[in-house]
C-alpha positions in Angstrom: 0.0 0.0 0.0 1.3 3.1 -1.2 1.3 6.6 1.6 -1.1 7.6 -1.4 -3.2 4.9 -0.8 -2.9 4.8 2.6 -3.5 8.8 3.0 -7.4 8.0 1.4 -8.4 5.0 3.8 -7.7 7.5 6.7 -9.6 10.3 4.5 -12.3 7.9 4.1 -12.6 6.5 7.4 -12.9 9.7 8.7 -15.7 11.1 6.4 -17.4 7.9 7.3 -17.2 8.5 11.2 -17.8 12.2 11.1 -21.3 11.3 8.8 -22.3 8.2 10.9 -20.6 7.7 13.8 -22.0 9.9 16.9 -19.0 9.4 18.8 -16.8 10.7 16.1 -15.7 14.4 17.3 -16.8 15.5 13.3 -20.1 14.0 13.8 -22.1 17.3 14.8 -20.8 19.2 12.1 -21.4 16.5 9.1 -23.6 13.3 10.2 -25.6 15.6 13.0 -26.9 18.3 9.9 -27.9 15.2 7.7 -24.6 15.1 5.6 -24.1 12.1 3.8 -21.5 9.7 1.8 -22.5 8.8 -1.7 -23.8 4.8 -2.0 -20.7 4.2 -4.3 -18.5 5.3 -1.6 -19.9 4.3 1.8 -20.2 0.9 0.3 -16.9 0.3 -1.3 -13.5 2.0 -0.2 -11.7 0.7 -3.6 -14.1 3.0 -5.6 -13.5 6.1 -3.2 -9.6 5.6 -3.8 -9.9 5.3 -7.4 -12.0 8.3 -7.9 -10.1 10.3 -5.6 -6.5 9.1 -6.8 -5.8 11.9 -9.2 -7.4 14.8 -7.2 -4.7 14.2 -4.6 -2.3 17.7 -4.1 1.2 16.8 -4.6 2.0 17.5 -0.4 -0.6 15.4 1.6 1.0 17.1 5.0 -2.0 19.1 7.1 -4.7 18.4 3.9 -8.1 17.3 4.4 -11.2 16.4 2.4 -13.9 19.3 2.6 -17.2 19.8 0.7 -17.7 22.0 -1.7 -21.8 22.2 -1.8 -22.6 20.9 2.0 -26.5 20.1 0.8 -25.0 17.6 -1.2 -23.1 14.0 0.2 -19.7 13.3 -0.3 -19.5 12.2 -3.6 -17.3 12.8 -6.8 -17.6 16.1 -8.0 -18.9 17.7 -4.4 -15.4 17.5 -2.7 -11.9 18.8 -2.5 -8.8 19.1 -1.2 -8.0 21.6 1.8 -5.4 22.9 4.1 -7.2 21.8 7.4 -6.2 25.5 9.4 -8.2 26.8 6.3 -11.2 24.8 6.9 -14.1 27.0 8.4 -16.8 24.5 8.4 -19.5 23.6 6.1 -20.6 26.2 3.7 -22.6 26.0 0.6 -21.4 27.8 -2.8 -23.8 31.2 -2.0 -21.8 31.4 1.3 -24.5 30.4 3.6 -24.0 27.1 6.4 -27.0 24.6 6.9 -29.4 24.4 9.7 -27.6 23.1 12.6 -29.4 20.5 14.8 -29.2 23.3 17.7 -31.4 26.0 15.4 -34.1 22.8 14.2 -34.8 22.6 17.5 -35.3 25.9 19.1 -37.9 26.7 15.3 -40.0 23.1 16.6 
């Protein structure tokens, strides 16, 4: 297994966790405002690592895998590659964030 290879199981057990996994620390910010994975990837980790082989920057050091529309799962086409002390939180294309679970509630 190539540090290549090896750099995308950790990126895609970690987008799994933080969508599904409570106890993940990501989990309120991606699984807990109804963020998703793709079908293709959540059920295969060969087909997230061949789609996301050539997207990879040439330094892996301090990079993480964001969303670019955050009403949308992770799926090809709705990701990319960021530096993680760049990484502000989910944020759709027109600037705004989702609902968090915390604003749901207090509008019930």
């Amino acid at each position: 297994m190539t540090i290549k290879e090896r750099f995308l199981k950790q990126q895609h057990a970690w987008m799994l966790g933080a969508c599904y996994s409570r106890k993940h620390p990501d989990f309120n910010r991606y699984g807990g405002v109804d963020v998703s994975v793709a079908p293709r990837w959540k059920d295969s980790m060969d087909t997230f690592i061949n789609d996301m082989m050539d997207t990879l920057p040439r330094s892996l050091a301090e990079r993480r895998l964001a969303l670019v529309n955050p009403r949308r799962p992770f799926e090809p086409g709705n990701v990319e590659w960021i530096f993680t002390s760049k990484h502000r939180g989910l944020r759709a294309p027109d600037g705004t964030r989702p609902e968090m679970p915390e604003q749901r509630l207090r509008r019930a």
